[in-house]
C-alpha positions as CSV (number, residue, x, y, z in Angstrom):
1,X,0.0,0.0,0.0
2,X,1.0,3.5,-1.0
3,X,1.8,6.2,1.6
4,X,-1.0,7.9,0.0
5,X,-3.2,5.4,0.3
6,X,-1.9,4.3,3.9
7,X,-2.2,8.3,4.9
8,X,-6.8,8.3,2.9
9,X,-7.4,4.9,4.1
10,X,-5.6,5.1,8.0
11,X,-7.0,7.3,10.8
12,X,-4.0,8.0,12.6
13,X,-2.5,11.3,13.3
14,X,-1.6,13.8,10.5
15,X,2.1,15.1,9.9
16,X,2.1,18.9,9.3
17,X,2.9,18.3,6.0
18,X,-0.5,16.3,5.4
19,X,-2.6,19.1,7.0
20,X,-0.9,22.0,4.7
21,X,-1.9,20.1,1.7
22,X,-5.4,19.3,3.2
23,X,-5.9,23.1,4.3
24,X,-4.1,24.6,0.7
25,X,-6.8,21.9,-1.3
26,X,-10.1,23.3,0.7
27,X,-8.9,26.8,-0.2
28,X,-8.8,25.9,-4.0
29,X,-12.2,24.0,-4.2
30,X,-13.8,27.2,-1.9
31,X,-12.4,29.8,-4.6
32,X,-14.1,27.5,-7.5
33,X,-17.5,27.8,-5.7
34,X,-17.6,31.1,-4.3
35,X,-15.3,33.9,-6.2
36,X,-14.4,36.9,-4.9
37,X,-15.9,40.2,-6.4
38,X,-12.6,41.1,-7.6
39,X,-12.1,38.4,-9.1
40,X,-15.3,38.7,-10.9
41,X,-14.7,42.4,-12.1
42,X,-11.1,41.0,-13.5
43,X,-12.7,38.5,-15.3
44,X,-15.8,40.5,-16.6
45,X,-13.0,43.2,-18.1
46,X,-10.6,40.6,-19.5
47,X,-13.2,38.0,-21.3
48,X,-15.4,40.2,-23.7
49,X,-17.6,36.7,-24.8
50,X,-18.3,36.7,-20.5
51,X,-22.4,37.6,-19.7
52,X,-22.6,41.2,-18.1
53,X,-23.1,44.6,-19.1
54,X,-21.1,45.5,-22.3
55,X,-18.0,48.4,-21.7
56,X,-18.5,52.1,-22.3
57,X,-17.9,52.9,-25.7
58,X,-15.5,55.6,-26.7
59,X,-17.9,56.8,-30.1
60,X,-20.6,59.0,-27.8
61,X,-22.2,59.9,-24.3
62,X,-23.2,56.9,-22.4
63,X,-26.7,56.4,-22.3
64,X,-28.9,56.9,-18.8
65,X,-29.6,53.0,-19.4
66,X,-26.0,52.5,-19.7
67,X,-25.1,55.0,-16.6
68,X,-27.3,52.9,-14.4
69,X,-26.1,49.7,-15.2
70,X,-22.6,51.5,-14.7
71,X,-23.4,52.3,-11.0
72,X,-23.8,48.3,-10.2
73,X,-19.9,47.9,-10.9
74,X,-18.8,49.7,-7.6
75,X,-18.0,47.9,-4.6
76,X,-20.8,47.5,-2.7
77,X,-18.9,48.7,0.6
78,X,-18.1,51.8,-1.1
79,X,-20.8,54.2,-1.9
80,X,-20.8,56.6,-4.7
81,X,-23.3,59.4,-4.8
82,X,-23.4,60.5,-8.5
83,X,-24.6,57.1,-9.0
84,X,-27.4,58.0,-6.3
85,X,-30.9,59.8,-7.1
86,X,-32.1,61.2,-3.7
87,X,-35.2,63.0,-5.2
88,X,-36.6,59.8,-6.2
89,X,-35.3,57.8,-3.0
90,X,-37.2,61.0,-0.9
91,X,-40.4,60.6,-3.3
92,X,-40.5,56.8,-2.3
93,X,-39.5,57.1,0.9
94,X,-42.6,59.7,1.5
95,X,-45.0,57.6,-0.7
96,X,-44.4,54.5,1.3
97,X,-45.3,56.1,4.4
98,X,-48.5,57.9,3.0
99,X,-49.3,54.6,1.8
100,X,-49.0,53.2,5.2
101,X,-53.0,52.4,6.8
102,X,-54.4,55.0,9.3
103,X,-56.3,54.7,12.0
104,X,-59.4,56.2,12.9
105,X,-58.6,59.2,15.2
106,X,-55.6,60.3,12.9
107,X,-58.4,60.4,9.7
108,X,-60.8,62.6,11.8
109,X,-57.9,64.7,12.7
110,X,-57.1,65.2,9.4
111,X,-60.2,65.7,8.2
112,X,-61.0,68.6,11.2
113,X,-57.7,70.0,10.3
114,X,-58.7,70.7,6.5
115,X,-62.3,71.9,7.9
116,X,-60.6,74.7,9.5
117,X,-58.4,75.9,7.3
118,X,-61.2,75.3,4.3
119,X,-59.5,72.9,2.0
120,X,-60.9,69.9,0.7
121,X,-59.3,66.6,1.9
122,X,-59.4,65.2,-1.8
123,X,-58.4,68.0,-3.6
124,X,-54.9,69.9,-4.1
125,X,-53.4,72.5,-2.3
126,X,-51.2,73.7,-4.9
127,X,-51.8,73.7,-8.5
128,X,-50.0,75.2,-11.8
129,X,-52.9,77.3,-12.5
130,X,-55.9,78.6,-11.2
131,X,-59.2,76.9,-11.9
132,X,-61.6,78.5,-14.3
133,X,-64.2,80.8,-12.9
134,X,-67.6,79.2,-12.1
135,X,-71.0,81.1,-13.7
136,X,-72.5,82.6,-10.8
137,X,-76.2,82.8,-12.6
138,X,-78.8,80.7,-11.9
139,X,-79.8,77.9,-14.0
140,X,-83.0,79.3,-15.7
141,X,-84.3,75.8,-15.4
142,X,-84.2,75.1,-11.5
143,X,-85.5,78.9,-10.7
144,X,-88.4,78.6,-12.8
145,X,-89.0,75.1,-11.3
146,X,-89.2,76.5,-8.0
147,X,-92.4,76.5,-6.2
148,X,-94.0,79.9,-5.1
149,X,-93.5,80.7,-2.0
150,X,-96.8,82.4,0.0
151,X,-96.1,85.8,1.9
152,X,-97.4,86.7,4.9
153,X,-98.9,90.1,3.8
154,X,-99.6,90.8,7.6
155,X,-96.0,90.7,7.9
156,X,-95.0,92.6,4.5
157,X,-97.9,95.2,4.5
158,X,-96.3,98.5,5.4
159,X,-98.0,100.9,8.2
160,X,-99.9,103.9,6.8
161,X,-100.1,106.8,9.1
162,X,-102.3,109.8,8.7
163,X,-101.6,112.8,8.5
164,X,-104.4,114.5,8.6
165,X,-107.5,113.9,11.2
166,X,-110.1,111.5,10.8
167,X,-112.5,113.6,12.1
168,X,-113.1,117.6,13.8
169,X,-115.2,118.5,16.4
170,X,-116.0,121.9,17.4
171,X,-115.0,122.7,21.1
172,X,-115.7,126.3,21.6
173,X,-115.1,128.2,25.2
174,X,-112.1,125.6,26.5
175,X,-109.8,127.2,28.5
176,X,-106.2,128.3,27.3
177,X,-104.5,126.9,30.7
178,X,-101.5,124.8,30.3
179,X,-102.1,123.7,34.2
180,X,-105.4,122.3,33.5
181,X,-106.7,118.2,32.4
182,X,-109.7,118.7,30.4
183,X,-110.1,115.5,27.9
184,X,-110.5,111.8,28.7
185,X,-112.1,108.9,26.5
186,X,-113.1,106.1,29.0
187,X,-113.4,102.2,28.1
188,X,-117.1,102.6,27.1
189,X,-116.2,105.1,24.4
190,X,-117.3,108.3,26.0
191,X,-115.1,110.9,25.3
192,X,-115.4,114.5,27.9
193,X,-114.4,117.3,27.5
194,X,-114.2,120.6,29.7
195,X,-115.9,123.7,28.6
196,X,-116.0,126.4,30.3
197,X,-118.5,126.0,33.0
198,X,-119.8,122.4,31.7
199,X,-118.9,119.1,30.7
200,X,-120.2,117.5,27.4
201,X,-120.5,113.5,26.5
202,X,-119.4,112.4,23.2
203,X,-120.7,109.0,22.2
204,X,-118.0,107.8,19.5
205,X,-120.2,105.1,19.2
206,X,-123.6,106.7,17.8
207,X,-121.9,110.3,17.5
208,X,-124.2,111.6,20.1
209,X,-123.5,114.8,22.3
210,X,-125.1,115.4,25.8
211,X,-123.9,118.2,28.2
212,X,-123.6,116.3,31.9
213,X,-123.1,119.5,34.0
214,X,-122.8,122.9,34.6
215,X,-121.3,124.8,37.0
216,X,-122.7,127.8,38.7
217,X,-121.2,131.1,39.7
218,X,-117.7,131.9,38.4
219,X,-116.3,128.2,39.2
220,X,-115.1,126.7,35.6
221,X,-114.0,123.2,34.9
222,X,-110.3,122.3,35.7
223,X,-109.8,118.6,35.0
224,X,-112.0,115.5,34.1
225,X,-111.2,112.0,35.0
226,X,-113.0,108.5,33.7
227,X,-113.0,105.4,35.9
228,X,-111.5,101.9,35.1
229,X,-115.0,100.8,33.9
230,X,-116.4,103.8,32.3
231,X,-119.4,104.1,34.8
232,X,-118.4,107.0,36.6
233,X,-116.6,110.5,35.8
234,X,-115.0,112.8,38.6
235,X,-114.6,116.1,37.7
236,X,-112.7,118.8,39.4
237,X,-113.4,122.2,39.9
238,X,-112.2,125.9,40.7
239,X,-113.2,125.8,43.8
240,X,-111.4,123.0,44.9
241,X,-114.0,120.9,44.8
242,X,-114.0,117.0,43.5
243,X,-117.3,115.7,42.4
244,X,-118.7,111.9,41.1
245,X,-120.8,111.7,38.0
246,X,-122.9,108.4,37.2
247,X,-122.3,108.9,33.8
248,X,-125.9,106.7,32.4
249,X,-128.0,108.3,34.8
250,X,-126.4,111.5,34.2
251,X,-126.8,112.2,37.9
252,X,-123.8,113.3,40.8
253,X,-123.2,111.0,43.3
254,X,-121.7,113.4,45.9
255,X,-119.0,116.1,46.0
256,X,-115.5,116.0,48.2
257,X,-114.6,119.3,49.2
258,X,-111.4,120.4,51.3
259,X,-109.0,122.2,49.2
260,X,-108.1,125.3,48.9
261,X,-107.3,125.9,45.2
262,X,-108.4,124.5,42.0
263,X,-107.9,121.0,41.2
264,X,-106.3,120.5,38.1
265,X,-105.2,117.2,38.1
266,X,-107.1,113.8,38.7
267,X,-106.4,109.8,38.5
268,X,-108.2,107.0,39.5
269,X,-107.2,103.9,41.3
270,X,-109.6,101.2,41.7
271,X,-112.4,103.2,44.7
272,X,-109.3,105.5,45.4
273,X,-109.7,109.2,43.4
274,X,-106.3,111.3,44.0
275,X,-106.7,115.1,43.0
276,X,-103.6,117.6,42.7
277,X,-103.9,121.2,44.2
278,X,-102.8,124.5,43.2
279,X,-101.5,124.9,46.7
280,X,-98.8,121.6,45.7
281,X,-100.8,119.4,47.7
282,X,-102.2,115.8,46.6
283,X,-105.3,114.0,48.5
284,X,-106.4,110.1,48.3
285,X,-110.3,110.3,48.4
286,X,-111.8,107.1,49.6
287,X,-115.4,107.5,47.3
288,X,-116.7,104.5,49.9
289,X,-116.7,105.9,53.0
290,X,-117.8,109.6,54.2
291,X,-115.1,111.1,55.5
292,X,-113.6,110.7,51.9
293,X,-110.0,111.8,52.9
294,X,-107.9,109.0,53.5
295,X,-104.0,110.6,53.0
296,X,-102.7,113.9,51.9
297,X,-99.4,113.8,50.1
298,X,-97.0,116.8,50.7
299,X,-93.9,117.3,48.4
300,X,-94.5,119.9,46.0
301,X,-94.1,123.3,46.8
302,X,-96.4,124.8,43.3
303,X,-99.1,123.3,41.5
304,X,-99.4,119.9,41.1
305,X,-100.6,119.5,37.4
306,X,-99.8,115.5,36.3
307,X,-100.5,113.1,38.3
308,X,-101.3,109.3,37.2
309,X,-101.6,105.8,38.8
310,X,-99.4,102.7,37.8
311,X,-101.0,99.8,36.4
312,X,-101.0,97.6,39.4
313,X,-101.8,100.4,41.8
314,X,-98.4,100.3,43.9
315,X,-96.7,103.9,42.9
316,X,-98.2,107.0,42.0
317,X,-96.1,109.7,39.6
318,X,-96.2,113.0,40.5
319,X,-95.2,116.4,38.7
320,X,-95.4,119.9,39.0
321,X,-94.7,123.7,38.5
322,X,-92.1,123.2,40.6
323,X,-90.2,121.1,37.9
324,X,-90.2,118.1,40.1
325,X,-91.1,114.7,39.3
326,X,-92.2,112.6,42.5
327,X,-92.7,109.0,43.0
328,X,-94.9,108.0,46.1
329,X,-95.4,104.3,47.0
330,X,-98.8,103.5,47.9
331,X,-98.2,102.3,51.3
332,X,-96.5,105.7,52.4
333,X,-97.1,109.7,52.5
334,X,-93.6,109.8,51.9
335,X,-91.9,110.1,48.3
336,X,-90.5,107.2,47.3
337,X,-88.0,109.3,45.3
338,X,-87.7,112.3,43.7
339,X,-86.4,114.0,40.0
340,X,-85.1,117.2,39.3
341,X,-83.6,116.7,36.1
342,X,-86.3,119.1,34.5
343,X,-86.4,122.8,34.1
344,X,-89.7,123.7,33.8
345,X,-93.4,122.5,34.6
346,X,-94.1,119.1,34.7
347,X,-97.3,118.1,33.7
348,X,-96.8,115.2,30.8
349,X,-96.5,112.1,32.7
350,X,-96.9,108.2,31.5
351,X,-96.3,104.4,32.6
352,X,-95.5,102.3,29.8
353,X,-98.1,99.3,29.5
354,X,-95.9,96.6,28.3
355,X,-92.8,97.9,31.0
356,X,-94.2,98.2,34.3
357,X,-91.4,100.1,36.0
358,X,-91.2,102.8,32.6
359,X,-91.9,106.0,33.2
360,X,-92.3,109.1,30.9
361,X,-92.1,112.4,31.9
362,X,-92.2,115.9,29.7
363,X,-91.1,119.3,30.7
364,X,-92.8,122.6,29.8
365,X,-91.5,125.5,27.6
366,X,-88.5,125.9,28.9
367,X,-86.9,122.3,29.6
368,X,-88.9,121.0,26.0
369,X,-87.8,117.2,27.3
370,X,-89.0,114.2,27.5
371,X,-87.0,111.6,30.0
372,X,-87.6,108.1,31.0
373,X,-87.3,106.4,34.4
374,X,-86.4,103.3,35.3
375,X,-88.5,103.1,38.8
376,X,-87.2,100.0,40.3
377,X,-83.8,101.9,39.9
378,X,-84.7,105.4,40.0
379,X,-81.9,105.3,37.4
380,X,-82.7,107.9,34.1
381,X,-82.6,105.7,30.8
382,X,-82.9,107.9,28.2
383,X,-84.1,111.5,27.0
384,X,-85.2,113.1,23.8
385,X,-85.0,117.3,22.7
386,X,-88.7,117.5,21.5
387,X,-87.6,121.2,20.4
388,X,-91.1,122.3,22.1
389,X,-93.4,122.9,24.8
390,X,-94.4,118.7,26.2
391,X,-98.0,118.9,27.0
392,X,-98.9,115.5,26.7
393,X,-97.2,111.7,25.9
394,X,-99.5,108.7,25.4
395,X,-98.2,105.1,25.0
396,X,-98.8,102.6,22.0
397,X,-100.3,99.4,24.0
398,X,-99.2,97.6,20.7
399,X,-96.3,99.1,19.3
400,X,-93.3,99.7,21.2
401,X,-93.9,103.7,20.5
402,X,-95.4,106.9,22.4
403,X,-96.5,109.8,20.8
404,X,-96.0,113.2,22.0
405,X,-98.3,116.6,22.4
406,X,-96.4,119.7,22.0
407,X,-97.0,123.7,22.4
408,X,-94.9,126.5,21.6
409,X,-93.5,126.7,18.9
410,X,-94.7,124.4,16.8
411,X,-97.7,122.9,18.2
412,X,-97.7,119.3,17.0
413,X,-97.7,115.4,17.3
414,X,-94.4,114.0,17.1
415,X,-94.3,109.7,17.1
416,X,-91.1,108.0,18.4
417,X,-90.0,104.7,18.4
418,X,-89.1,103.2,21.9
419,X,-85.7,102.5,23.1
420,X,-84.2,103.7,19.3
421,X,-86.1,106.9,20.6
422,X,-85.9,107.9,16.5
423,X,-88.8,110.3,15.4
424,X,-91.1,108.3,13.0
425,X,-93.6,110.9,11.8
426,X,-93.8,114.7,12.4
427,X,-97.4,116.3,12.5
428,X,-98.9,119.7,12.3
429,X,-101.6,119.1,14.3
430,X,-103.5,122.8,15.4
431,X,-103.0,126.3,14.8
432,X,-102.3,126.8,18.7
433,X,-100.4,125.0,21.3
434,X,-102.1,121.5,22.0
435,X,-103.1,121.0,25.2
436,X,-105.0,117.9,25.7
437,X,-104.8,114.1,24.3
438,X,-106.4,110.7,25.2
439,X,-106.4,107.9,23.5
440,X,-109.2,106.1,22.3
441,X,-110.4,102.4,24.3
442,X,-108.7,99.9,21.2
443,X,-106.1,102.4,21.0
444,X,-105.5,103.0,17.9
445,X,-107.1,106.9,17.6
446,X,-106.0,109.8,19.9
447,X,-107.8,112.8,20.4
448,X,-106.2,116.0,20.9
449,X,-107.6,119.7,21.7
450,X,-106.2,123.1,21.5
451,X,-107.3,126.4,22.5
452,X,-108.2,126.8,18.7
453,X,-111.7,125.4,19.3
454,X,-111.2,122.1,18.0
455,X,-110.8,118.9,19.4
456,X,-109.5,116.3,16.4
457,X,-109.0,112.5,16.1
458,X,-106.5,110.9,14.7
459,X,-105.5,107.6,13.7
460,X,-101.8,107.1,14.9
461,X,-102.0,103.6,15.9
462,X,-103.8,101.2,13.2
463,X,-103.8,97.8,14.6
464,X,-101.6,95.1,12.2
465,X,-104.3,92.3,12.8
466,X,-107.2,93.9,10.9
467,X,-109.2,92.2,14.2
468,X,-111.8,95.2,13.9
469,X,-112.8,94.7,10.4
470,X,-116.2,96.4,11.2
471,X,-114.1,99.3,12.3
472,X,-112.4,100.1,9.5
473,X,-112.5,103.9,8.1
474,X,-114.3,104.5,5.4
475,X,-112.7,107.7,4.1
476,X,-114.4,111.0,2.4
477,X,-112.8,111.7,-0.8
478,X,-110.8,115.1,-1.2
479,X,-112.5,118.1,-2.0
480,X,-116.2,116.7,-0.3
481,X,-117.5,118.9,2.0
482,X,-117.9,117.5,5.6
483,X,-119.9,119.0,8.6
484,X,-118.4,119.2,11.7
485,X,-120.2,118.3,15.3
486,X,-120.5,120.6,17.6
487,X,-119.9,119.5,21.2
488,X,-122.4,122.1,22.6
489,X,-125.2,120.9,20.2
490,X,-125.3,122.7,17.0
491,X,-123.7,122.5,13.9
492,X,-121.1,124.4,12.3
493,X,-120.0,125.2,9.1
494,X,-118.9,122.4,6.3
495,X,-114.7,121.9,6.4
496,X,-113.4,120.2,3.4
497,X,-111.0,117.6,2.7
498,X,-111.2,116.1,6.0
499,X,-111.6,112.1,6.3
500,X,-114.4,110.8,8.8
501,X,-114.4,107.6,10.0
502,X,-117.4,104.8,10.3
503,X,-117.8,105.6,13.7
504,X,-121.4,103.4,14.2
505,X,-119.4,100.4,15.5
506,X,-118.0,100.5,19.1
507,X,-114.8,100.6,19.3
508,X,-114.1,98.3,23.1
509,X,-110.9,96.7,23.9
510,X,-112.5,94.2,26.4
């Protein structure tokens, strides 16, 4: 047996010289399998038949193909960045994420975020151009497709007011006194009026006139004043004397006497009567009981000549030549609290009927004023410059409005709008100052009378629901002569041009 043989076939120990021939033999047969990249690179340059990517050719600029394939020949530990495109390796990068799956809250989060800054989630942010503009007119065939739509003409029907009166009645012989209260209208559509010596009934109604007193002597009439109900009238005197009229039976009840001066001023308050003096004094009459005298209230120092009840019957409002406005609580002889904001007579005074604790107060010739009270807060809301005397103010139960009565200079009506306090319509209403207005029971028609003779109605506030349809005016064409009625009885001479309304309905709120 050979040594080479002995050395394959025997499993003895191996000489040093065996194990470099085994080791330098694995090597060989390793390098056949697995070359090295070097190796691979000699051989792919040396053998031009070998498979691999043909050399650069010297006859014109390598190709992008070609440049790409070139960057594959480097050593893979060895990077080269021209071979390297890092916009497209961002691009990817960025697309593979954006491609990743979301979850729920990070989709509503994006979707809130492009609410708020009003871009669609679906649509670019940036574009090469702007889009073309849209037509902003209406396709022709979807507006005329459209059903019609039914107005409210309640709503859209615009308010008319007259300026001109509805009707004229002669009032001859009334006093010129801006002190005194000679007109009311009561709920059972009576209006009276002071003349003089007596006091006349107008039924608005049926249109008839009856004279319900007369004073004897020199004593005149210095204020009229209706119950709630319309049954009774007070009326006071001169003399300073307060009588009670049973207005259907045309009869007087009984008479309060105790002051020492005219009464100017009356208001009513359930079977309370309150009367203002000419000496500044103000009485509570208690029409139940004989000794009719139930408080005096002391505060003014001149004439009281306004004086009026609040709705509910807890404060009274006082005012007076001394320019004061007083506030008295029901329950004490004691003002509540007093205003002195005004610089001349006070004899305009109001409560608002939808605001309880709104008062209105006008000043005389020289304050021309109207201010408004907040009475839970005695605090002063508001004022207007009526630019003239403020004789009277009368609230709008329906609209939030008031109207004003004014004297010198201008003597008119002047409508405002409440809290705006903007002037809505200006009237001329009389060729002297106007002292007197009451409003009608619906109110919608107020009545004023001047020292002019004439006591006219007017139709400031025309109800929006046409509820009094039988009330509606029926008005005299222009240039038709119309005959006045005469409050003491007898007619007077045609005037023309004046609208007269259907007055054979009554006209009762309740």
């Amino acid at each position: 047996m050979s040594a080479d043989q002995s050395t394959k076939g025997s499993f003895g120990p191996i000489t040093p010289a065996q194990a470099k021939v085994s080791s330098r033999s694995l090597k060989d047969d390793r390098s056949a399998h697995f070359p090295s990249p070097r190796a691979m690179s000699k051989q792919t340059v040396g053998n031009s038949d070998a498979v691999g990517p043909a050399p650069r050719s010297s006859a014109g600029p390598p190709s992008p193909r070609m440049k790409k394939s070139k960057a594959t020949q480097y050593d893979r530990f060895i990077p080269n960045r021209n071979a390297m495109d890092i916009a497209s390796s961002q691009f990817n990068i960025a697309r593979s994420d954006s491609e990743q799956p979301l979850d729920g809250a990070t989709i509503a989060y994006h979707e809130e975020v492009a609410r708020a800054f009003g871009v669609s989630i679906n649509k670019r942010i940036l574009a090469f151009k702007e889009e073309a503009p849209t037509s902003e007119k209406d396709d022709l065939r979807q507006v005329y497709s459209r059903p019609v739509l039914k107005t409210n003409t309640a709503a859209t029907t615009t308010r008319r007011i007259l300026t001109t009166p509805e009707r004229i009645l002669d009032a001859p012989g009334l006093v010129d006194d801006y002190y005194l209260n000679l007109v009311d209208w009561s709920i059972s559509n009576s209006l009276a009026i002071g003349l003089e010596q007596a006091v006349y009934l107008w039924n608005a109604s049926t249109g008839d006139v009856n004279k319900l007193c007369e004073l004897s002597g020199s004593s005149y009439i210095a204020s009229v004043k209706w119950t709630a109900d319309g049954s009774y009238l007070a009326i006071g005197t001169s003399e300073g004397d307060v009588q009670i009229w049973d207005a259907e039976s045309q009869s007087k009840i009984r008479t309060m006497a105790g002051h020492q001066a005219r009464v100017g001023v009356l208001s009513w308050e359930r079977h309370l009567v309150s009367s203002g003096c000419r000496d500044g004094s103000i009485w509570n009459h208690d029409v139940r009981v004989a000794d009719h005298k139930v408080a005096e209230l002391v505060a003014h120092v001149n004439e009281v000549c306004g004086l009026t009840w609040r709705s509910d019957g807890a404060l009274l409002a006082s005012g007076g030549n001394d320019n004061l406005v007083n506030i008295w609580d029901a329950r004490s002889s004691i003002p509540k609290f007093t205003k002195t904001q005004h610089t001349a007579a006070v004899r305009a005074l109001a409560w608002s009927p939808w605001q309880l604790n709104l008062l209105a107060s006008g000043g005389g010739s020289y304050d021309r004023h109207v201010h408004f009270w907040n009475t839970t807060t005695t605090a002063r809301l508001n004022s207007i410059d009526t630019r003239s005397q403020v004789t009277s103010i009368q609230w709008s139960s329906e609209y939030r409005e008031l109207v004003t009565s004014h004297g010198f200079p201008h003597h008119h009506l002047a409508l405002w709008s409440y809290p705006s306090l903007n002037e809505v319509v200006d009237i001329p209403a009389h060729d002297t100052r106007v002292l007197h207005s009451s409003l009608s029971p619906d109110g919608q028609t107020l009545a004023t009378a001047a020292c002019d003779g004439s006591l006219k109605l007017w139709r400031i506030f025309e109800s929006r629901t046409k509820s009094a349809k039988g009330k509606k005016s029926e008005g005299v064409s222009a240039g038709s002569s119309v005959a006045t009625t005469t409050l003491s009885g007898t007619s007077s001479a045609p005037r023309t041009g004046l609208g007269i309304p259907d007055m054979s309905r009554p006209s009762y709120i309740r």
